[in-house]
ROZASE-149188 format. One line per 2 residues: their letters; for each residue x, y, z of N, C-alpha, C. Coordinates in steps of 0.02 Angstrom, whole numbers, plus 50000, padded with zeros to 5 digits. Layout:
N
a) X:Y:Z:X:Y:Z:X:Y:Z; ... $
This chain:
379
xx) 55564:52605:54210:55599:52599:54273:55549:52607:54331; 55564:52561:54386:55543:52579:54455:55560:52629:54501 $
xx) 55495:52683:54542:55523:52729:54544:55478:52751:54614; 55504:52763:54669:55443:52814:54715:55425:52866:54697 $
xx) 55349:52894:54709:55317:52934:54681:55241:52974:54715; 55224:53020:54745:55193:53051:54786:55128:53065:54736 $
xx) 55080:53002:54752:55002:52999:54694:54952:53030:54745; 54912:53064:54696:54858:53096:54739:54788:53056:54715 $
xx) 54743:53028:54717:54714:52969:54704:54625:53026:54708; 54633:53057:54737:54554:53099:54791:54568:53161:54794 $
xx) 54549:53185:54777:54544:53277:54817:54507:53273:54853; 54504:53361:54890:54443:53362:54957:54447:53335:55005 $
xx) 54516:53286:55011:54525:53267:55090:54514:53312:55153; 54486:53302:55195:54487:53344:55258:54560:53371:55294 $
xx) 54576:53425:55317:54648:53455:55359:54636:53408:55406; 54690:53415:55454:54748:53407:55427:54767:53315:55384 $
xx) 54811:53347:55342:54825:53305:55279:54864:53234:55319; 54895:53275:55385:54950:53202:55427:54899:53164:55443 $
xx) 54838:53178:55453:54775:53140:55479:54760:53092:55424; 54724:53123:55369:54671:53106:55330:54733:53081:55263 $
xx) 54792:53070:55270:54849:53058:55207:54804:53059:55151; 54793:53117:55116:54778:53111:55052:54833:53085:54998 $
xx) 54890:53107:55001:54942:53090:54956:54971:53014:54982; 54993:52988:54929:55023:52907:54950:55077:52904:54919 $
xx) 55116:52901:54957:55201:52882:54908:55205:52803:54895; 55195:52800:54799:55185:52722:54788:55243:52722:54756 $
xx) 55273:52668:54724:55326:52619:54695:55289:52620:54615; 55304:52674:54572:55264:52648:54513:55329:52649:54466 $
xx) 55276:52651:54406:55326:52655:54342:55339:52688:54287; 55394:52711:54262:55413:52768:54227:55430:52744:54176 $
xx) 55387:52769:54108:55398:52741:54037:55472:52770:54010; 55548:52756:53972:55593:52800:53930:55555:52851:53909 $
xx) 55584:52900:53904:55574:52957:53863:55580:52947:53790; 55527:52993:53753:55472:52976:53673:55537:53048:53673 $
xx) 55528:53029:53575:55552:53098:53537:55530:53153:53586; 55591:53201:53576:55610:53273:53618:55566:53272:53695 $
xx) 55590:53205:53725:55580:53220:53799:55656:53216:53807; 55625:53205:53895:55702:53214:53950:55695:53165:54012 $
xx) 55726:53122:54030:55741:53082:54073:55756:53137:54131; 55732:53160:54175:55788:53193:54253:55774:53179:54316 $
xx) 55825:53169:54347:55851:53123:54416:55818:53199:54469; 55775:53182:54482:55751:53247:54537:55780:53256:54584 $
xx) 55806:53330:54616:55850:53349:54677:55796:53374:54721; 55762:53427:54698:55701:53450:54751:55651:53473:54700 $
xx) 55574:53469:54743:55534:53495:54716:55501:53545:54774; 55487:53576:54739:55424:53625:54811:55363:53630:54816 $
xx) 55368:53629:54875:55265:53637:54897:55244:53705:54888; 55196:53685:54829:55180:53763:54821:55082:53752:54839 $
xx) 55058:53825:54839:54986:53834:54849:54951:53781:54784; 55000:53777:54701:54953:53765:54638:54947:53683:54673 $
xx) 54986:53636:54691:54976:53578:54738:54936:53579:54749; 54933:53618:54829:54893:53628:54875:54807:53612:54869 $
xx) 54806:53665:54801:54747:53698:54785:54709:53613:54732; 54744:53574:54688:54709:53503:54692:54722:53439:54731 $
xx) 54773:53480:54805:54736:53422:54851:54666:53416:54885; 54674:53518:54882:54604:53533:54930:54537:53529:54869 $
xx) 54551:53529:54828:54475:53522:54771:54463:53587:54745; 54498:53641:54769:54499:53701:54737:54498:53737:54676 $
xx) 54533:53668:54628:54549:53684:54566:54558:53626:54539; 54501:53579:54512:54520:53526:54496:54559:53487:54449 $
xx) 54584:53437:54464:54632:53407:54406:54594:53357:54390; 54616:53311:54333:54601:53233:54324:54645:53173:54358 $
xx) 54618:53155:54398:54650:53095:54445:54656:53023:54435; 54696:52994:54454:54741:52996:54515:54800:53017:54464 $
xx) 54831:53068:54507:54906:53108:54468:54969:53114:54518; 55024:53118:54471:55098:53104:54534:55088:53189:54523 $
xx) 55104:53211:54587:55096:53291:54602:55164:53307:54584; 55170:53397:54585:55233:53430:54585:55237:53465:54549 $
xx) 55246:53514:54507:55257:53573:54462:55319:53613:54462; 55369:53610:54528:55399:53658:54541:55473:53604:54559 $
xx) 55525:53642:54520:55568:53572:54552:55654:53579:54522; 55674:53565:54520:55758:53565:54485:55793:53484:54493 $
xx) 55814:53461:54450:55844:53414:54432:55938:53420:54398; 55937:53317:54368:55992:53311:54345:55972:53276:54286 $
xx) 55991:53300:54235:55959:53248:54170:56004:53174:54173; 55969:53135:54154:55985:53064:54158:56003:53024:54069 $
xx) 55945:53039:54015:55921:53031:53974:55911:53064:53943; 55907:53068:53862:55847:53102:53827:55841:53048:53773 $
xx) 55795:53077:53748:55745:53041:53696:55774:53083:53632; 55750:53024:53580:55750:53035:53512:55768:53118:53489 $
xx) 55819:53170:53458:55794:53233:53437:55848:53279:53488; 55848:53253:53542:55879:53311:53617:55942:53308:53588 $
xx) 55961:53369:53555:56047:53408:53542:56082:53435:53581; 56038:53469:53626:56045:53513:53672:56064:53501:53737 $
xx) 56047:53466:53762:56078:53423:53838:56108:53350:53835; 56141:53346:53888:56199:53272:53900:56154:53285:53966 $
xx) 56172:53199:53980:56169:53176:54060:56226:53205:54095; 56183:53234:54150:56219:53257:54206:56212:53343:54206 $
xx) 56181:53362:54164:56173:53445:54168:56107:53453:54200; 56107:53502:54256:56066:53529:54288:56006:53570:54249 $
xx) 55962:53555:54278:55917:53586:54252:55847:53626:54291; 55803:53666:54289:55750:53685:54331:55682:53676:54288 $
xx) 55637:53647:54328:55569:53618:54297:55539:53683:54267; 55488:53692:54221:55456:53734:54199:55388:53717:54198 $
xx) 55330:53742:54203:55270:53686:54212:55223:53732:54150; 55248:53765:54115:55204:53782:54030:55271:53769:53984 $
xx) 55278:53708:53963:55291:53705:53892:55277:53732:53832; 55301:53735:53773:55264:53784:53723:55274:53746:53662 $
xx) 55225:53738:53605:55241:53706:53532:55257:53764:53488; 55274:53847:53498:55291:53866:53469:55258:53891:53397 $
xx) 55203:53859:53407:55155:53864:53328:55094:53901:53353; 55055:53886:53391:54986:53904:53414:54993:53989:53415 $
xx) 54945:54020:53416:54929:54105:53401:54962:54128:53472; 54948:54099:53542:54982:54119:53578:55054:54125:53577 $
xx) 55078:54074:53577:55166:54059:53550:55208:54115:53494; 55153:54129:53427:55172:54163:53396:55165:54254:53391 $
xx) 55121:54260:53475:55116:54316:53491:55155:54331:53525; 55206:54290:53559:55260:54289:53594:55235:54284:53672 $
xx) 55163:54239:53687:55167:54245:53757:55153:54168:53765; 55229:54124:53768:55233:54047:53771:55204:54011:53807 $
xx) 55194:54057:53882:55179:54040:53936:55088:54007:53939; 55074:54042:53912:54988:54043:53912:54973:53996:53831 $
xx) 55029:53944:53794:55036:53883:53747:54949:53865:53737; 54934:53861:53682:54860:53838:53678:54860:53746:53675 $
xx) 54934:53743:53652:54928:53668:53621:54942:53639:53701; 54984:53665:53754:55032:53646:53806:54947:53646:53863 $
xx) 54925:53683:53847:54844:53696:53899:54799:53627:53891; 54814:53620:53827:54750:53559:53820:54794:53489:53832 $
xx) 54860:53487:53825:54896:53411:53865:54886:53418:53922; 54892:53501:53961:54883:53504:54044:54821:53473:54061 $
xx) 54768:53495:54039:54695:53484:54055:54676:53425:54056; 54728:53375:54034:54707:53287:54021:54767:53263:54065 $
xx) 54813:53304:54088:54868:53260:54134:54914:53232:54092; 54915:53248:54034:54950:53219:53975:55021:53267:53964 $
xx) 55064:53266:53934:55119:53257:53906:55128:53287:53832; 55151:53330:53821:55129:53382:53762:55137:53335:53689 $
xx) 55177:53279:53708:55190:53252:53651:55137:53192:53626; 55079:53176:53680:55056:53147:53690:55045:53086:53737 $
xx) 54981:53071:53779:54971:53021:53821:55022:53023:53856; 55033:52990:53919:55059:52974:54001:55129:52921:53989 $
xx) 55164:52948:54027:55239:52914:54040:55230:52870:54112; 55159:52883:54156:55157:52859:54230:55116:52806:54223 $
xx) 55138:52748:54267:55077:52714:54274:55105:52673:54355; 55040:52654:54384:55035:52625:54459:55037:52555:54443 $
xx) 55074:52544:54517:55080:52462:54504:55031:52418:54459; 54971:52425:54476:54919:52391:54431:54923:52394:54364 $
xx) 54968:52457:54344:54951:52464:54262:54915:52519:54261; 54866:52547:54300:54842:52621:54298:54892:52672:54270 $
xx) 54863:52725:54229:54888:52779:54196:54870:52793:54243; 54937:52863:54268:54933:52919:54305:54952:52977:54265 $
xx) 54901:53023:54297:54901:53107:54251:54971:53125:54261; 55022:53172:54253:55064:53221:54244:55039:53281:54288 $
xx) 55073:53321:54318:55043:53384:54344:55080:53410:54305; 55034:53462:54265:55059:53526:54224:55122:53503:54195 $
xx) 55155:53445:54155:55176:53393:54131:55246:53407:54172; 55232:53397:54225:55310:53396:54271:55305:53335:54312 $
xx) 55264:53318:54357:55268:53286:54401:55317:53277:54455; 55347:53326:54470:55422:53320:54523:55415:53292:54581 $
xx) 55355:53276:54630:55373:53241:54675:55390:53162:54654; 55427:53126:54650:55444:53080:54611:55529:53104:54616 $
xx) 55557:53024:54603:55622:53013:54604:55654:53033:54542; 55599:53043:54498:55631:53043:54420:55555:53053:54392 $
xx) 55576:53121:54340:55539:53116:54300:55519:53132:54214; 55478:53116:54178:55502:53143:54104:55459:53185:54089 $
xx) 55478:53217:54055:55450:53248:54044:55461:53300:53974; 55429:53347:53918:55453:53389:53850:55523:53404:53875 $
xx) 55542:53412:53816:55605:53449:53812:55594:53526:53821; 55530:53563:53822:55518:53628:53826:55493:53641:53915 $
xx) 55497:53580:53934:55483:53590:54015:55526:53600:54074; 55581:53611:54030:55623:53623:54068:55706:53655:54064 $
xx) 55742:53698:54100:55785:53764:54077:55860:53742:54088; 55909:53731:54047:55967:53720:54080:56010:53767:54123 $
xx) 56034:53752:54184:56073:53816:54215:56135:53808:54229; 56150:53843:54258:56227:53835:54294:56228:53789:54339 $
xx) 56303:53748:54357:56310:53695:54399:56319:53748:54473; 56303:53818:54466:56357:53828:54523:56278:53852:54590 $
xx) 56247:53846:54574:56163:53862:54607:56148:53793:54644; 56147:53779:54699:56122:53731:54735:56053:53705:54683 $
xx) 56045:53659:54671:55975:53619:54633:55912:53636:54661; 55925:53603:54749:55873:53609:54804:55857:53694:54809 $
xx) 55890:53761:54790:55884:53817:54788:55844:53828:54706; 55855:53809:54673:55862:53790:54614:55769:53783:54601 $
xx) 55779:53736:54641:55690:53726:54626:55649:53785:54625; 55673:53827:54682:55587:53884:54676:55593:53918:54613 $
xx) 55635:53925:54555:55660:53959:54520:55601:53949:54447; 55566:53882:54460:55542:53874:54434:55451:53882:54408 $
xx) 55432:53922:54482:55366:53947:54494:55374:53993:54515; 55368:54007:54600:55377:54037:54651:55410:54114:54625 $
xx) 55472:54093:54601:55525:54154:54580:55500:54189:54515; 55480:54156:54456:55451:54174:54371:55376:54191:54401 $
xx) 55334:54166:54446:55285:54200:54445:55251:54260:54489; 55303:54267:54537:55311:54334:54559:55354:54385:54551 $
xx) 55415:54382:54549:55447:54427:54500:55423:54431:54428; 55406:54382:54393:55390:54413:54338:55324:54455:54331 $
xx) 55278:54427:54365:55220:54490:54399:55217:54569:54378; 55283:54583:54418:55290:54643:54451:55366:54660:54372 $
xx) 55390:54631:54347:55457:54639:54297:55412:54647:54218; 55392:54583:54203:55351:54575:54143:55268:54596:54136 $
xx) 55222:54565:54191:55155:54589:54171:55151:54678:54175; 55167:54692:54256:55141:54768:54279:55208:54815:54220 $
xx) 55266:54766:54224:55327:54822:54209:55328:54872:54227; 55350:54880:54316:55344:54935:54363:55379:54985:54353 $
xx) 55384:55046:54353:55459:55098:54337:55469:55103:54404; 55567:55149:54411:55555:55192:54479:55522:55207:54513 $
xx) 55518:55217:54586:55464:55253:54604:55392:55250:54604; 55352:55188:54582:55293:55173:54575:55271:55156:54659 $
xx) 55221:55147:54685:55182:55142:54739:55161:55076:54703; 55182:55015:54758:55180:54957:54737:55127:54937:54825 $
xx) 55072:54899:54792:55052:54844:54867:55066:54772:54825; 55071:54724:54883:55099:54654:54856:55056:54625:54947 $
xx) 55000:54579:54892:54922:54571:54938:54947:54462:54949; 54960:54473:55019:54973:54368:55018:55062:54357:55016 $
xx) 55087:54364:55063:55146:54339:55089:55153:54266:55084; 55167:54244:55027:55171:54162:55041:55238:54180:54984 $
xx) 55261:54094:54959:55337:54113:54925:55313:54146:54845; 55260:54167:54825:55242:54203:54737:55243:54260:54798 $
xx) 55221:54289:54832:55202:54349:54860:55269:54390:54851; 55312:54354:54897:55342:54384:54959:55416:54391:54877 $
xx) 55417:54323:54853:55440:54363:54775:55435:54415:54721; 55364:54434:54726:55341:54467:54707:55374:54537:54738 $
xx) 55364:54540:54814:55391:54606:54828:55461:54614:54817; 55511:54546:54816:55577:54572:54803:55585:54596:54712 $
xx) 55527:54570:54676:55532:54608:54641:55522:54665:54610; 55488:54700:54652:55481:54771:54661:55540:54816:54677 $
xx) 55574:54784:54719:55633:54826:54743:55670:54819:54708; 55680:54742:54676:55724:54754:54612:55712:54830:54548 $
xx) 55663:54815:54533:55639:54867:54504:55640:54929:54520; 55625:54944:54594:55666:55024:54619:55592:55056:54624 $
xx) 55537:55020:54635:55482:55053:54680:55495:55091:54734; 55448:55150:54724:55476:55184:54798:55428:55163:54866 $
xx) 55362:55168:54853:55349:55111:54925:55329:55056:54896; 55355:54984:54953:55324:54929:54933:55269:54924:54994 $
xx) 55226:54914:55006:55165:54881:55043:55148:54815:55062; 55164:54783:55112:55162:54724:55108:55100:54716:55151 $
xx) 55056:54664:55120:54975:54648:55168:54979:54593:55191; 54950:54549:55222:54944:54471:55242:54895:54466:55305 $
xx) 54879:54409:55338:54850:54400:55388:54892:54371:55448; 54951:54373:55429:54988:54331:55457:55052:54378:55474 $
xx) 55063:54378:55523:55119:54451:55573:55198:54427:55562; 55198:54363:55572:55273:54330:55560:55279:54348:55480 $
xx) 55254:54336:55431:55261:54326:55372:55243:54422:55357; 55224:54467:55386:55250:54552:55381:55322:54574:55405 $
xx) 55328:54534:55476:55400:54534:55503:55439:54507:55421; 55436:54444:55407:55473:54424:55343:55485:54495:55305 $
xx) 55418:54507:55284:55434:54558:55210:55459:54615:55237; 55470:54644:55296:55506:54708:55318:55579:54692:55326 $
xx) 55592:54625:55349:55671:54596:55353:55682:54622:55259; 55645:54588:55226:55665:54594:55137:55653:54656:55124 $
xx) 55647:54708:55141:55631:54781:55122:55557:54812:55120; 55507:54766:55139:55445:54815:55139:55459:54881:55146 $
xx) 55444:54940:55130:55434:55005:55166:55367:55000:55222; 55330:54980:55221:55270:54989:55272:55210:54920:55270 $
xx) 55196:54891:55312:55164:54825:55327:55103:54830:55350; 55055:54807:55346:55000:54810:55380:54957:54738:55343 $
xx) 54911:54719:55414:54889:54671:55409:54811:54676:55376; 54801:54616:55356:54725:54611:55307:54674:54623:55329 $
xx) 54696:54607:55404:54603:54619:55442:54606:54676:55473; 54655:54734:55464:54636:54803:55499:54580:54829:55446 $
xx) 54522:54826:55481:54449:54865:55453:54471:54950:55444; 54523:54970:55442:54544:55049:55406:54602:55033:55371 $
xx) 54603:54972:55316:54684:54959:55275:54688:55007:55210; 54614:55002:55186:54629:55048:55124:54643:55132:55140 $
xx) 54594:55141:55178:54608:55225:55201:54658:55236:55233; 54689:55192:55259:54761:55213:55315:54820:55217:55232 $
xx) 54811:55149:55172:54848:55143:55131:54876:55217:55070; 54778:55234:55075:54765:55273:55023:54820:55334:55041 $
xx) 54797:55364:55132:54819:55411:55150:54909:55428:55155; 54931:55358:55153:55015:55352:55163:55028:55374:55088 $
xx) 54995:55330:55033:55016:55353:54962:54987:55428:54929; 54930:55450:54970:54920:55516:54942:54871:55514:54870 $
xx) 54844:55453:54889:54780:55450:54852:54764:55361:54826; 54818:55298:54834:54827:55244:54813:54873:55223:54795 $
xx) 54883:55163:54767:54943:55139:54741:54947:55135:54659; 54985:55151:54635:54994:55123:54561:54981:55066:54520 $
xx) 55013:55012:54561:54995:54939:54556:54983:54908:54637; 54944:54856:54637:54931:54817:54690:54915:54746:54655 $
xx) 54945:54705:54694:54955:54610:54650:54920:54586:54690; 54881:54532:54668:54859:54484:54717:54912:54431:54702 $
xx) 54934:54415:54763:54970:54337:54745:54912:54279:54800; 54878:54314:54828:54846:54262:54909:54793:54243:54845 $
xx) 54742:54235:54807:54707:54196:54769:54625:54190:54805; 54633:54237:54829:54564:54233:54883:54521:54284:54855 $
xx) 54457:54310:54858:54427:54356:54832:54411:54425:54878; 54420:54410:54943:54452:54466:54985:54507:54509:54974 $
xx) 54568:54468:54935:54620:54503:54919:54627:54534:54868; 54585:54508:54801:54566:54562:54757:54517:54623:54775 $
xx) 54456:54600:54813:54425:54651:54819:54471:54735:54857; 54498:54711:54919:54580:54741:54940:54626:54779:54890 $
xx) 54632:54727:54846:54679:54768:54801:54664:54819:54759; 54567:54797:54731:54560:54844:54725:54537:54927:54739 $
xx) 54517:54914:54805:54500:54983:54832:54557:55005:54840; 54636:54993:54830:54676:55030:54856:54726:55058:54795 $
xx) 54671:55059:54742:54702:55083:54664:54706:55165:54666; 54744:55229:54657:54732:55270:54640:54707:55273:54568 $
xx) 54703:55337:54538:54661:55338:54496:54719:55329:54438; 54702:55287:54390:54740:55287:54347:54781:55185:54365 $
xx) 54772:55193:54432:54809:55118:54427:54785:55043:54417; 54823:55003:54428:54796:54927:54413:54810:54871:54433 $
xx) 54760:54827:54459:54762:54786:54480:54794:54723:54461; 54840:54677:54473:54867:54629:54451:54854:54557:54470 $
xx) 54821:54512:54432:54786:54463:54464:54843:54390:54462; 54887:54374:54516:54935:54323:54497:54892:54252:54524 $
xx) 54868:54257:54591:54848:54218:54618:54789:54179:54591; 54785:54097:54623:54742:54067:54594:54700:54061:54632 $
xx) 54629:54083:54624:54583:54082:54675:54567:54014:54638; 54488:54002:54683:54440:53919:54673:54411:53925:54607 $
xx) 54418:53900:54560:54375:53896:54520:54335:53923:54501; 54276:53919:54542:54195:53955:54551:54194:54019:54596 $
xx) 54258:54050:54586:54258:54120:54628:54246:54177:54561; 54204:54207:54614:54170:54286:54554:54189:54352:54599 $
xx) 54214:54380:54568:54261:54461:54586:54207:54486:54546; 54192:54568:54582:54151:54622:54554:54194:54688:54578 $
xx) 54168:54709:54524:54201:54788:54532:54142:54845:54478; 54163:54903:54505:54105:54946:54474:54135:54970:54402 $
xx) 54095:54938:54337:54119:54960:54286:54117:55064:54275; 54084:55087:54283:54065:55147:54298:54141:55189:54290 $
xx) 54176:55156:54380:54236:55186:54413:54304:55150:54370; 54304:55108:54324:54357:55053:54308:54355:55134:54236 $
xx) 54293:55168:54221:54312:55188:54151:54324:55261:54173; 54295:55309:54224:54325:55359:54255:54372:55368:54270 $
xx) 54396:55321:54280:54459:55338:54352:54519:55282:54297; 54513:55261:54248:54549:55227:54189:54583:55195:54241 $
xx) 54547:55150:54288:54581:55076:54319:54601:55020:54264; 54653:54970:54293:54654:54935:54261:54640:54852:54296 $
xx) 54629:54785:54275:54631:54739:54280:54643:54690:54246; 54728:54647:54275:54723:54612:54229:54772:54537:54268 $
xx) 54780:54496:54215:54779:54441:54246:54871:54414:54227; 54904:54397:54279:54957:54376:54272:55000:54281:54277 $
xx) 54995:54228:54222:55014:54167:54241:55083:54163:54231; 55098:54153:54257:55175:54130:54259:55207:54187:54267 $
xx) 55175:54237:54269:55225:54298:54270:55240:54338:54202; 55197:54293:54169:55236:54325:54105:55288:54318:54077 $
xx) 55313:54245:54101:55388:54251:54087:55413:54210:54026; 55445:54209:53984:55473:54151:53927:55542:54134:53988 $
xx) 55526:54070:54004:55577:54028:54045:55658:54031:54008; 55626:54009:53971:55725:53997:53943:55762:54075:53943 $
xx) 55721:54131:53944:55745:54211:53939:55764:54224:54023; 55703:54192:54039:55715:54237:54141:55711:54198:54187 $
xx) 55727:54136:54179:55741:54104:54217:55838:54128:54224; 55877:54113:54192:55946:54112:54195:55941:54194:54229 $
xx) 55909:54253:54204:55916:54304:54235:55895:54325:54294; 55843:54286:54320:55827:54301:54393:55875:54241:54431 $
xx) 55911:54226:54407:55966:54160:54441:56022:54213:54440; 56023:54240:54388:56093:54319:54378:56086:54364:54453 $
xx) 56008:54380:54478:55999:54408:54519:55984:54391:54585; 55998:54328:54580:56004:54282:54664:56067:54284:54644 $
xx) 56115:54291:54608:56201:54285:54619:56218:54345:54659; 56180:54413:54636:56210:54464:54632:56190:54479:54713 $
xx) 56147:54443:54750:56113:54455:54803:56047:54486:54807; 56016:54520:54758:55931:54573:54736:55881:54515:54728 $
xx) 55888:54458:54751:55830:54392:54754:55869:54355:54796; 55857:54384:54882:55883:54347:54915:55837:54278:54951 $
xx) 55824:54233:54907:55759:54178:54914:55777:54119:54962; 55836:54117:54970:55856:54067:55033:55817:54088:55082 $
xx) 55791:54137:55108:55741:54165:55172:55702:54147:55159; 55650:54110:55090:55591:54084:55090:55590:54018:55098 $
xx) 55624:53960:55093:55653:53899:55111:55655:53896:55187; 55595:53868:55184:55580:53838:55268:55622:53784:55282 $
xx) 55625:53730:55259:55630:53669:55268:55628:53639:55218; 55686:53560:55223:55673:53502:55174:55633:53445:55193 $
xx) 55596:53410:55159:55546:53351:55176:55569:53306:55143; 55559:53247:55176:55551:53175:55135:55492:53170:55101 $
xx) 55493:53108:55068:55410:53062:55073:55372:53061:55100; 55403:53048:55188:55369:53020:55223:55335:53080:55270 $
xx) 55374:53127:55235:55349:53205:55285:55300:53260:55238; 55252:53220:55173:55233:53265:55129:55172:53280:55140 $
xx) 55132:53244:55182:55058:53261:55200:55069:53319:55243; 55109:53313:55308:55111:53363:55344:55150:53427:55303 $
xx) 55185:53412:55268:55208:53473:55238:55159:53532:55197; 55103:53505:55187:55051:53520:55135:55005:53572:55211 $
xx) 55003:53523:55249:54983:53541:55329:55024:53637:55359; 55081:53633:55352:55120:53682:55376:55091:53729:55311 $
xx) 55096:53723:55243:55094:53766:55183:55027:53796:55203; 54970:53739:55215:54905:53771:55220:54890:53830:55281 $
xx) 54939:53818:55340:54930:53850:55396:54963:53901:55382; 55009:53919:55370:55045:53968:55343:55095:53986:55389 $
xx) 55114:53911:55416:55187:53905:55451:55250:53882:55422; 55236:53874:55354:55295:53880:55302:55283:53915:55231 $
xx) 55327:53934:55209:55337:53966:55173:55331:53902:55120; 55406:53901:55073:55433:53866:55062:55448:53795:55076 $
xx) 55450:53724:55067:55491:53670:55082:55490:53625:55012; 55529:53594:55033:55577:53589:54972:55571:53490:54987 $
xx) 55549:53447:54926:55538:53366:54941:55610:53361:54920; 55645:53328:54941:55701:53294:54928:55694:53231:54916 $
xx) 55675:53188:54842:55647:53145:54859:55696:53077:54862; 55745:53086:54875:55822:53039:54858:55842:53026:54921 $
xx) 55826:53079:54955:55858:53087:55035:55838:53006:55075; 55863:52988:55128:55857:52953:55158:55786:52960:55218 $
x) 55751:52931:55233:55701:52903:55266:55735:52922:55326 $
C-alpha cells in the first residue's frame, strides 16, 4: 500500500530543522505483513529526544529510515499466526520486541532482546529484512522496528501492547517510551521504597515521568534539576518537593545539605555527561546512580573507583525502564486512570507532517515537552 511517511535520508543537519528540513514527508510503500506481524492504522506518534538524537548524529542509525519509536495505533491486519488481535483493537507501539529464546529473554529482561538488538542495528524487522521502501524502490530502515511517523505501519507482533478502547490513542502514545522508561526507572530498575531521597536530573517527558514515578512510589523528597525554570515550575505543579536549577555552581552542597548527607537514588534522564557527573556527586553514601538517558555515543563518564568501593556507590544503567511491556504497560495505564500519572501535562501540542521539522526545533529548545504527529489529521 501507498502511504505518507516522515524519511530521514542525512543526519547532522544544522538547527533549526524548519530551516535546514532534514526530515521529508514522502509517499512510499508499505509491504502486507509476513508471519506474526501487524498491519496498524497510526493515531499519534511522539517526538521524543531517541528521534532527536539520529536526526542530530548523536547516535547513529543506518539510513535513510521512516522515524518514530513512540506511538499508539488501530490494527488494520495481521499476518500469518496473529490469534491474538482483530482489526480495530487499539494498541501502543513498543520499540524492544523480544524472541523469547536468547539468554537475555530467558533471564527475564525482554527489553534488552539479543536477537531484537541485532534487527535494530540493521533497521530491520525481527522477522527479517524491511517492509519500507521509497518511491524508487529504495529499502528504508525501520526505527527500532516501529516506524510511527507514518500513516501505517508493520511491524512484530511483539512490538506492540493491546489496551483498552477507553484511553485516548493520541494519549496513548507516550505510554509507549516516555511513560515505561521513566517510571519504570524509578518502579523496576532503582525499585525505590517509602521515603527514599530521590533527585530526577533533565525535565523533558522520560524525566519529568520519572519523577511522577517517584511519588507514585511514596519517596519522601523528590528533587527536581534542569536548566530550564518553566520545566522546574512544571515538576513543582506535579509534586517536586524542592527544585533547583543545573547551573547553580552550589547544587550539590545546597542538595547534600537539604538531604543530610545525599540522595539515595539520583536518575539521569537529560543524557548529557554533566548530568551524570551531577548525579553523581549528589549520592550519599551507600546510594546510586541511575543511568536512563541517552547520551552521544562517544561520551566517557569518570568517577573515582576508590569512593564507588568505600562509600558502596552504585552505578547502573536503565533501557526501557526495565519494563516487560505487555506486564506495565496496561498498569501504568491503571495509574493514569486512577489519576498518580497525570501525563496529559506533558503533551504540548499535536503536529502534522507538515509541522515535524519544527517540532524536532521546539523538542531541541526545550519549548516542548511532549507533541504528539497526528499523521491522518488534515493539512
Amino acid at each position: 500500500m501507498k502511504m505518507r511517511a516522515a524519511v530521514l535520508r542525512q543526519s547532522g543537519a544544522e538547527a533549526p530543522y524548519a530551516v535546514s528540513q532534514p526530515i521529508s514527508v514522502e509517499e512510499i510503500e508499505l509491504s502486507k505483513p509476513e508471519a506474526g506481524e501487524v498491519l496498524v492504522r497510526v493515531i499519534g506518534g511522539g517526538l521524543c529526544h531517541s528521534d532527536l538524537s539520529v536526526i542530530n548524529g548523536s547516535r547513529p542509525r543506518p539510513l535513510p529510515m521512516v522515524l518514530g519509536h513512540e506511538g499508539a495505533g488501530e490494527v488494520v491486519e495481521t499476518g500469518p499466526g496473529i490469534r491474538d488481535l482483530r482489526p480495530g483493537d487499539p494498541v501502543v507501539f513498543q520499540f524492544s520486541a523480544n524472541c523469547g529464546r536468547c539468554r537475555r529473554c530467558l533471564e527475564g529482561r525482554p527489553q534488552i532482546c539479543e536477537v531484537n538488538a541485532a534487527a535494530r542495528a540493521k533497521g530491520d524487522l525481527m522477522g527479517g529484512g524491511k517492509r519500507l521502501k521509497a518511491a524508487n524502490g529504495e529499502e528504508l530502515g525501520h526505527h527500532s522496528g516501529v516506524s510511527c511517523f507514518a500513516e501505517y505501519a508493520v511491524i512484530d507482533r511483539g512490538s506492540c501492547v493491546k489496551v483498552d478502547s477507553d484511553i485516548p490513542l493520541e494519549t496513548a502514545a507516550i505510554f509507549g517510551c516516555a511513560v515505561m522508561t521513566g517510571v519504570g526507572a524509578v518502579l523496576n530498575t532503582a525499585r525505590i521504597r517509602a521515603g527514599d531521597t530521590v533527585a530526577v536530573i533533565g525535565l523533558g517527558g522520560v524525566g519529568l515521568n520519572g519523577l511522577l514515578g517517584a511519588k507514585v512510589a511514596g519517596a519522601g523528597a523528590v528533587i527536581a534539576i534542569d536548566l530550564n525554570d518553566d520545566r522546574l515550575g512544571l515538576a513543582r505543579q506535579l509534586g517536586a518537593t524542592h527544585t533547583f536549577n543545573a547551573a547553580d555552581p552550589n547544587l550539590a552542597e545546597q542538595v547534600r545539605d537539604l538531604t543530610k548527607g545525599g540522595v539515595d537514588f539520583a536518575f539521569d534522564f537529560a543524557g548529557v555527561v554533566p548530568a551524570l557527573e551531577t548525579g553523581y556527586s549528589l549520592l550519599r553514601t551507600g546510594g546510586e546512580l541511575v543511568i536512563a538517558g541517552l547520551a552521544p555515543a562517544d561520551s566517557k563518564f569518570s568517577f573515582s573507583p576508590p569512593q564507588l568501593v568505600s562509600d558502596e556507590k552504585a552505578i547502573r544503567g536503565s533501557y526501557m525502564g526495565g519494563c516487560v511491556p505487555v506486564r506495565d504497560i496496561p498498569c501504568f495505564i491503571d495509574l493514569y486512570r486512577q489519576g498518580r500519572l497525570p501525563i496529559d501535562a506533558l503533551i504540548s501540542r499535536s503536529v502534522g507532517f507538515e509541522d515535524i521539522n519544527e517540532g524536532f526545533d521546539r523538542l531541541a529548545d526545550g519549548s516542548a515537552i511532549r507533541q504528539i504527529l497526528t499523521p491522518h489529521a488534515a493539512a
